[in-house]
N, C-alpha and C positions, 0 to 999 in steps of 0.2 A: 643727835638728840639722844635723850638716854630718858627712861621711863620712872624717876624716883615718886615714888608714892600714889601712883597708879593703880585703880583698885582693880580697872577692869583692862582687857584684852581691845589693842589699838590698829586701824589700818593707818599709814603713811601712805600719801598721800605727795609725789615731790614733782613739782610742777616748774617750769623753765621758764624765765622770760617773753617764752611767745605763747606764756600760756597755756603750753601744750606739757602732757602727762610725760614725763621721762623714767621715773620708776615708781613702783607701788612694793612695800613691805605690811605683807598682809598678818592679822593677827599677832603682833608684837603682843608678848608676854608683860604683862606686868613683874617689876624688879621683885625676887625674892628674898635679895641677899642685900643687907644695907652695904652701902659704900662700893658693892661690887656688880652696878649695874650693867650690864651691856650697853656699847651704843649704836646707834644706826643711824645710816646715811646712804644717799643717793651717790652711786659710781660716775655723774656728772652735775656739772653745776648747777643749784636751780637759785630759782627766786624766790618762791612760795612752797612751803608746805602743808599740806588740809587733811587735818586729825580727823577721823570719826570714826567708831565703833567696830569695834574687829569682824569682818566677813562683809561689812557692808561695800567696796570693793565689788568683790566677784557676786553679791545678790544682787546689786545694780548693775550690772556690766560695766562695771569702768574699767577702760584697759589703756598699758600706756598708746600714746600718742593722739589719744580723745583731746579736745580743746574744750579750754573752760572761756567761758563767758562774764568777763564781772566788770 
């Protein structure tokens, strides 16, 4: 994933198959640089990924290997 045109500050969010948290990349920058965005990803495979607002992560306590419900 790579953040082009992103106004604000994002947690990632990267969730496995079993629905279980495998990594969280917290506070990802918004791209300053056109065309020389960074990108990011999960060190293992997932299924889903769930964007929300940077720091909301560690002010909810979500940590990996919590399981989502959906």
């Amino acid at each position: 994933f790579w953040m082009k045109n992103m106004l604000i500050s994002l947690d990632m969010i990267f969730i496995g198959g079993d629905k279980k948290i495998n990594h969280i990349s917290e506070k990802i920058p918004p791209c300053q640089k056109q065309g020389l965005c960074p990108t990011y990803g999960s060190p293992a495979l997932v299924k889903y990924v769930l964007e929300v607002p940077g720091g909301y992560a560690k002010k909810n306590q979500i940590n990996i290997g919590d399981e989502l419900i959906f």
